[in-house]
C-alpha positions as CSV (number, residue, x, y, z in Angstrom):
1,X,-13.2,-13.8,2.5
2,X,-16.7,-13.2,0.9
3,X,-15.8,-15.6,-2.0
4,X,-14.4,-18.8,-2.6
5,X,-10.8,-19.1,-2.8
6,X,-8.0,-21.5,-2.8
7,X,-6.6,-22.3,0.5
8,X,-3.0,-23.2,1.4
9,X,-3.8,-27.4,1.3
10,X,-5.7,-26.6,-1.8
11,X,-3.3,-25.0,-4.3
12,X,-1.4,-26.6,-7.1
13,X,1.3,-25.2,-9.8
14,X,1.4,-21.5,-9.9
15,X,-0.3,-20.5,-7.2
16,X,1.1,-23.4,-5.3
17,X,4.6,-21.7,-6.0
18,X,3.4,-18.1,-4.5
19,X,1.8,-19.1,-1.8
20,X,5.2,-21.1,-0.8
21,X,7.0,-18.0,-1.6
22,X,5.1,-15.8,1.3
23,X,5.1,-18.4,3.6
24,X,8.8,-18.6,3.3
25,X,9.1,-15.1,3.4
26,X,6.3,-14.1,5.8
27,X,5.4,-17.4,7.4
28,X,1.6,-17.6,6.1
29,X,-0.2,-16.5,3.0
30,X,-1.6,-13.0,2.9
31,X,-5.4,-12.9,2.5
32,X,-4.2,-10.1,0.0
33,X,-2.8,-13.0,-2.4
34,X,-5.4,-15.4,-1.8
35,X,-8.2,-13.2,-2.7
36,X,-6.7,-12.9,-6.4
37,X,-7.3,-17.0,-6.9
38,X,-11.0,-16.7,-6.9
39,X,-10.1,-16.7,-10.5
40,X,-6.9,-19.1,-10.1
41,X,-5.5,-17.3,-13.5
42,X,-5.8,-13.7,-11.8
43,X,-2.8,-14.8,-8.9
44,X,0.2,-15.2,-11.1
45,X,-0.5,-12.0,-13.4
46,X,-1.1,-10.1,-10.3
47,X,1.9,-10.8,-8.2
48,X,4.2,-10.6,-11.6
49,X,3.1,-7.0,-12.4
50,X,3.3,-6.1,-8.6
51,X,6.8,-7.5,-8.7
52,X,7.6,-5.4,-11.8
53,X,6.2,-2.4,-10.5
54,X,8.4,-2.4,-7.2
55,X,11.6,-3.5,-8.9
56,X,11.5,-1.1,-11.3
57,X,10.3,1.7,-8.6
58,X,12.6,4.7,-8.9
59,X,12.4,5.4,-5.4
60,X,13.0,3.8,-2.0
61,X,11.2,1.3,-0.4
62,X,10.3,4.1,2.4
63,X,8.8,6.2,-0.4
64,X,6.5,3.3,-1.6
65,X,5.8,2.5,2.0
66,X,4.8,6.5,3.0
67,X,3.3,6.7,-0.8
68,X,0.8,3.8,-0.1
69,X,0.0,4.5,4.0
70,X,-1.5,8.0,2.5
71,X,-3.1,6.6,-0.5
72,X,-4.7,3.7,1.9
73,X,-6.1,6.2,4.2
74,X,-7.9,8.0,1.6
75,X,-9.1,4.8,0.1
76,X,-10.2,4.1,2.7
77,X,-8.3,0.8,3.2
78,X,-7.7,-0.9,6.9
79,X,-5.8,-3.2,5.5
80,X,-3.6,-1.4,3.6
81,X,-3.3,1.1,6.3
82,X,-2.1,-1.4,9.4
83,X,0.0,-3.2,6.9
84,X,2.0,-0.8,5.8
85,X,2.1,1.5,8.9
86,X,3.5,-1.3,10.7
87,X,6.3,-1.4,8.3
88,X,7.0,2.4,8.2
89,X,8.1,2.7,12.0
90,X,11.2,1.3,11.5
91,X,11.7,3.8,8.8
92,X,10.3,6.6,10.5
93,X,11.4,5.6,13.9
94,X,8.3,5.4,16.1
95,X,5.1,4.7,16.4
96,X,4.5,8.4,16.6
97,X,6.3,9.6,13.8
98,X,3.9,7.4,11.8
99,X,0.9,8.8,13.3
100,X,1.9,11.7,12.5
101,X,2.4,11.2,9.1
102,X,-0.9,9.6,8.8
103,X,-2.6,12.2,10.4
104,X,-1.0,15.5,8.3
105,X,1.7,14.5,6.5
106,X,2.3,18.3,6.2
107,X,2.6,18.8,9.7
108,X,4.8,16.4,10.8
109,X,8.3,17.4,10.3
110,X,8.6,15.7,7.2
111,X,11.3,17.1,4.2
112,X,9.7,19.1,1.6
113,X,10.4,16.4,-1.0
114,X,8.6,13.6,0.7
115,X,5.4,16.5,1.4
116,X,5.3,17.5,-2.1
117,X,5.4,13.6,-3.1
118,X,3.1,12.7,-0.4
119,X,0.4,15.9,-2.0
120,X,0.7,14.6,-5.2
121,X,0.3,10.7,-4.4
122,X,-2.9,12.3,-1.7
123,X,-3.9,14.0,-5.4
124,X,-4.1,10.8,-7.3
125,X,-6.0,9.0,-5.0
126,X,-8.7,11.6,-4.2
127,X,-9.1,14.1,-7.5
128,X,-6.2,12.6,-10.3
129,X,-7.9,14.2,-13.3
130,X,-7.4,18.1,-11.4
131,X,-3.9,17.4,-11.5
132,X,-2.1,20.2,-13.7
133,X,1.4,21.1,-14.9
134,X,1.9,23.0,-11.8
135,X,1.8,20.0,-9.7
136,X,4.5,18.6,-11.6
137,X,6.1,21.9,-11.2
138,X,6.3,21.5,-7.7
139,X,7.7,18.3,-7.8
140,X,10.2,19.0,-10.1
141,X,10.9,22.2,-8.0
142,X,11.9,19.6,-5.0
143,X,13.9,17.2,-7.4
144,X,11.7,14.4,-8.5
145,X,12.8,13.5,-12.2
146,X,9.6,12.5,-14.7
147,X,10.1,9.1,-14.0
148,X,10.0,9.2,-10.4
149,X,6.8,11.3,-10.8
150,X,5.4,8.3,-12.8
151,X,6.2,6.3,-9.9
152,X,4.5,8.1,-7.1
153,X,1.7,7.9,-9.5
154,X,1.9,4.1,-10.1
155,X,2.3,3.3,-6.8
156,X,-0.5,5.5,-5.9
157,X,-3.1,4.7,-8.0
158,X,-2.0,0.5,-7.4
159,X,-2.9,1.0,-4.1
160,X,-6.2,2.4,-5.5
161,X,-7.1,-0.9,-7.7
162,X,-5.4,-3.5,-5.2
163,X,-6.9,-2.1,-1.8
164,X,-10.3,-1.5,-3.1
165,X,-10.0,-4.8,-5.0
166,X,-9.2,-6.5,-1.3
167,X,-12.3,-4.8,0.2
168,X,-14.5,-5.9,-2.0
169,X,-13.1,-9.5,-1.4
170,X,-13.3,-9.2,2.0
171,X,-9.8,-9.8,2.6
172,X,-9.2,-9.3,6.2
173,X,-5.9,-8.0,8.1
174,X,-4.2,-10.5,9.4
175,X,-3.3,-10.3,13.4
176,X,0.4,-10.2,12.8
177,X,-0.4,-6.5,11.1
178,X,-2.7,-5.1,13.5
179,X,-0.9,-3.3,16.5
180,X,-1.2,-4.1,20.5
181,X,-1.6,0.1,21.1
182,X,-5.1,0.9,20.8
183,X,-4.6,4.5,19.5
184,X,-2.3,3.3,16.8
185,X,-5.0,0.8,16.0
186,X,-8.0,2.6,15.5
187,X,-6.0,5.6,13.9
188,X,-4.9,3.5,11.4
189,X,-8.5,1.6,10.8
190,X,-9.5,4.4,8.2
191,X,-12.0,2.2,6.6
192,X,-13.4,-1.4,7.4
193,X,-13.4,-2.2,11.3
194,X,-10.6,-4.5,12.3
């Protein structure tokens, strides 16, 4: 971490609370959290509107999770990338359906629904203000209701404030993310080294 934050031994009331949270949950604190308690008030506000956002996400937890691995990689965000890759090969079912994924989403036997959500979330992060009524055309054309559309923007465009916010802390990936196969590795460090 490039600044000074508060460490595990070091935190009191809210922040206290969170970090007790992911450690029950994950068994450590993610660099991700502690990064926001450079300014202590930052932490609380932070993980309450990420917990809003993903309770009140319209789609599935594999959406957000395919939504945010192609948003990270054109962030480009490591971090972002190994974190959430590692949790998409349960959904996917291997290592190489994920690389896949992450290396053309349109070519890698994906449903027309999630490649039209993945173009549009891809969209966002790289040229949002080109995006036209046709766009949303397509999306409707595959399903997606208006407020499902919002989501895939939301989530994409999170990813673009949180992950760039964690780079510029110099939050790091934690081991427990980063995968033993070297390919799947450095394919999925798309920004930062490991």
């Amino acid at each position: 971490m490039y600044l000074r934050t508060i460490e595990e031994e070091q935190a009191t009331g809210q922040v206290a609370e969170i970090y007790e949270r992911q450690k029950a949950q994950l068994g450590f604190v993610m660099e991700a959290a502690k990064c926001f308690t450079a300014r202590p008030d930052l932490l609380p506000i932070y993980t309450d509107f990420s917990d809003r956002i993903r309770a009140g996400f319209s789609l599935g937890l594999r959406e957000w999770r395919l939504i945010t691995l192609i948003a990270a990689k054109h962030i480009p965000s490591t971090y972002c990338s190994h974190v959430y890759s590692r949790q998409l090969i349960d959904d996917l079912g291997s290592k190489e359906a994920v690389l896949a994924v992450q290396r053309d989403f349109r070519a890698a036997g994906l449903p027309d629904r999630d490649v039209e959500m993945l173009a549009y979330a891809e969209k966002v992060v790289r040229e949002a203000s080109r995006i036209t009524p046709a766009d949303i055309g397509r999306l409707r054309g595959v399903g997606f209701s208006d407020q499902q559309i919002c989501d895939i923007a939301l989530c994409a465009a999170f990813r673009c404030f949180v992950s760039r916010f964690f780079d510029a802390m110099g939050a790091g990936t934690e081991p427990v993310f980063i995968d033993d196969d070297a390919e799947f590795r450095a394919t999925m460090s798309v920004g930062r080294p490991v």
